[in-house]
C-alpha positions in Angstrom: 21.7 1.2 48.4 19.8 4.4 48.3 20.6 4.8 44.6 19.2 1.7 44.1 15.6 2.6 46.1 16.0 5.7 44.5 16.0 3.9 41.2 12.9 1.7 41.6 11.0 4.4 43.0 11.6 5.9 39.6 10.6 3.0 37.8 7.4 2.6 39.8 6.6 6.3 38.6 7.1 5.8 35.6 5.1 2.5 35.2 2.3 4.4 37.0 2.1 6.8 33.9 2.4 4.4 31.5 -1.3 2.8 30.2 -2.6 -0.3 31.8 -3.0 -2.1 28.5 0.7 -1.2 27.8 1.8 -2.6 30.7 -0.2 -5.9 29.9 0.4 -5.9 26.4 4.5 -5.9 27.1 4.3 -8.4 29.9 2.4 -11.2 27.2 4.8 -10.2 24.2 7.8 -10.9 26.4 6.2 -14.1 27.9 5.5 -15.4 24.2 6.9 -18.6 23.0 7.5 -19.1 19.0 7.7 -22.4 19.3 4.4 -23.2 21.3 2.4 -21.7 18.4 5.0 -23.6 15.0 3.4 -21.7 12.1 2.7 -18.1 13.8 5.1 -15.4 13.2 4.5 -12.3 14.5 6.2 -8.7 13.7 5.9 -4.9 13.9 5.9 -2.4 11.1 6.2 0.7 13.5 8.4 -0.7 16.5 7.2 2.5 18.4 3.4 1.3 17.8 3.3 -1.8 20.2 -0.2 -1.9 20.2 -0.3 -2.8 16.4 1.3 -5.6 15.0 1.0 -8.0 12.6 0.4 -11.6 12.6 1.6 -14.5 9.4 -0.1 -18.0 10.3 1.4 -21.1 7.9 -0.8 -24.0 8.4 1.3 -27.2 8.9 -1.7 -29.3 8.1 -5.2 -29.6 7.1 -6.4 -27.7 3.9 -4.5 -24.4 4.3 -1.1 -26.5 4.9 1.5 -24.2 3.5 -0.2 -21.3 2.6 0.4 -17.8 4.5 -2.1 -15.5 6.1 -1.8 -11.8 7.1 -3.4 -10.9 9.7 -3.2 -7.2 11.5 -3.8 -6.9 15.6 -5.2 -3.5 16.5 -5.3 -3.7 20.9 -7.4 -1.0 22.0 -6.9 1.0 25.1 -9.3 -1.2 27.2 -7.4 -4.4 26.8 -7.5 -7.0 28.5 -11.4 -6.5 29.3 -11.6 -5.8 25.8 -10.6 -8.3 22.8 -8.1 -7.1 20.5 -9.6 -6.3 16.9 -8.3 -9.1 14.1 -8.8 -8.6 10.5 -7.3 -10.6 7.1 -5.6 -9.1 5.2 -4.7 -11.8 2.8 -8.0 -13.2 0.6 -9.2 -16.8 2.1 -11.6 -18.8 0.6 -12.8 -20.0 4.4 -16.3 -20.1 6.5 -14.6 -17.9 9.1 -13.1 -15.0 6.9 -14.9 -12.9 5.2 -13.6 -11.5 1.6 -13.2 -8.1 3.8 -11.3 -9.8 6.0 -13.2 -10.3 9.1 -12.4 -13.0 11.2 -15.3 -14.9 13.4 -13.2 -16.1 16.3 -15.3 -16.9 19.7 -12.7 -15.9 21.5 -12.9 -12.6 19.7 -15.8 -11.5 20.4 -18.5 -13.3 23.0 -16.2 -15.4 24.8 -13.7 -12.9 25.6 -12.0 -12.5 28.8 -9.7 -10.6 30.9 -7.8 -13.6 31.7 -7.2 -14.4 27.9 -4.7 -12.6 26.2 -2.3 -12.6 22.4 -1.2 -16.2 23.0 -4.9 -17.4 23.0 -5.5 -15.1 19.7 -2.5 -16.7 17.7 -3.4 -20.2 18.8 -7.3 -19.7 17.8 -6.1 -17.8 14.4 -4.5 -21.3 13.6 -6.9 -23.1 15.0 -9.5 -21.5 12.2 -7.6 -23.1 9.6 -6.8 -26.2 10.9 -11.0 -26.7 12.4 -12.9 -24.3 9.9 -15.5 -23.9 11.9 -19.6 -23.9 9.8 -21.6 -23.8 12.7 -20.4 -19.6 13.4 -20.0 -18.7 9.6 -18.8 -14.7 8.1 -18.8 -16.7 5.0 -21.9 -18.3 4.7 -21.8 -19.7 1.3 -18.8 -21.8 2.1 -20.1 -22.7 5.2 -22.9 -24.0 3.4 -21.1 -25.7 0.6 -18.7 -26.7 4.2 -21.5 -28.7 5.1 -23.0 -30.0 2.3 -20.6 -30.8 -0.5 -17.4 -31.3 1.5 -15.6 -32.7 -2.1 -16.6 -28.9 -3.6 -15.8 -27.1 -0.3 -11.7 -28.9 -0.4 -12.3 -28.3 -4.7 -12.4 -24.7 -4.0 -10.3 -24.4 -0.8 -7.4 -26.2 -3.2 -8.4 -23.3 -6.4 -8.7 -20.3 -4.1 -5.0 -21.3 -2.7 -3.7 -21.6 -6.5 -5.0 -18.1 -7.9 -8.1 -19.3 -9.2 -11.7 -18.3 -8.8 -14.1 -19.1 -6.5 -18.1 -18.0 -6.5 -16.7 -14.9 -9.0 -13.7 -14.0 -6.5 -10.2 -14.4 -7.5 -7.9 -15.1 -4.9 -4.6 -14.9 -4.4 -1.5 -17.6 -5.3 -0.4 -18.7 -1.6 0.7 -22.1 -2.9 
């Protein structure tokens, strides 16, 4: 019995040590469910880096459907009271994505909160593809064209997808 008090006082010591956003961070990974996001895969290059990961969404519908996307998760040290930082890395013809890869999610940025966390960011990174959203554009002239060509706007969705060019951009095959 006193190994076993002696035990969890050690682990209390220890999680006292450790960072806050750790702490947080490892309680959501271990809470996530794979199948309540189908199409979001998530994996780390550095298994020692927790706070770093990286993120492949496969659309199962919508424009996108079957196509993969890189993204990269940075957490910073404030997290949860601050968002985790999102970026492309794979080249997406798309209102929300910018050609340097970076991502206008609300939930990224204004609408933020503490009681959000890495299952809200997966679900809203599919989300963009499956709702592009051209009212809160990084892309503007897709957006545009979003709005008012939709034909043109699926044309150069389905081109970008398939290699092709796009407003003088080449994009990669994901198809």
């Amino acid at each position: 019995m006193l190994n076993k008090a002696a035990s969890i006082l050690k682990k209390k010591q220890e999680e006292k040590k450790r960072d806050p956003t750790d702490i947080r961070l490892m309680t959501e990974l271990g809470d996530l469910d794979p199948t309540a996001t189908p199409g979001v895969n998530y994996e780390w290059p550095n298994k020692k880096e927790q706070k770093h990961f990286e993120v492949f969404v496969i659309p199962q519908d919508g424009l996108y459907k079957g196509a993969k996307f890189k993204f990269v998760v940075k957490v910073p040290s404030g997290y949860p009271h601050l968002p985790p930082n999102v970026t492309c890395e794979t080249r997406v013809y798309h209102p929300n994505i910018d050609l340097n890869g970076r991502v206008c999610l609300n939930i990224l940025r204004q609408e933020w909160n503490p009681c959000l966390g890495i299952s809200h960011v997966l679900m809203g990174l599919m989300t963009l593809f499956l709702e592009p959203n051209a009212d809160d554009p990084l892309n503007i002239e897709a957006a545009d064209l979003m709005v008012k060509n939709e034909k043109q706007f699926k044309d150069n969705v389905y081109k970008s997808l398939r290699g092709g060019y796009v407003v003088n951009h080449q994009f990669p095959a994901l198809l």
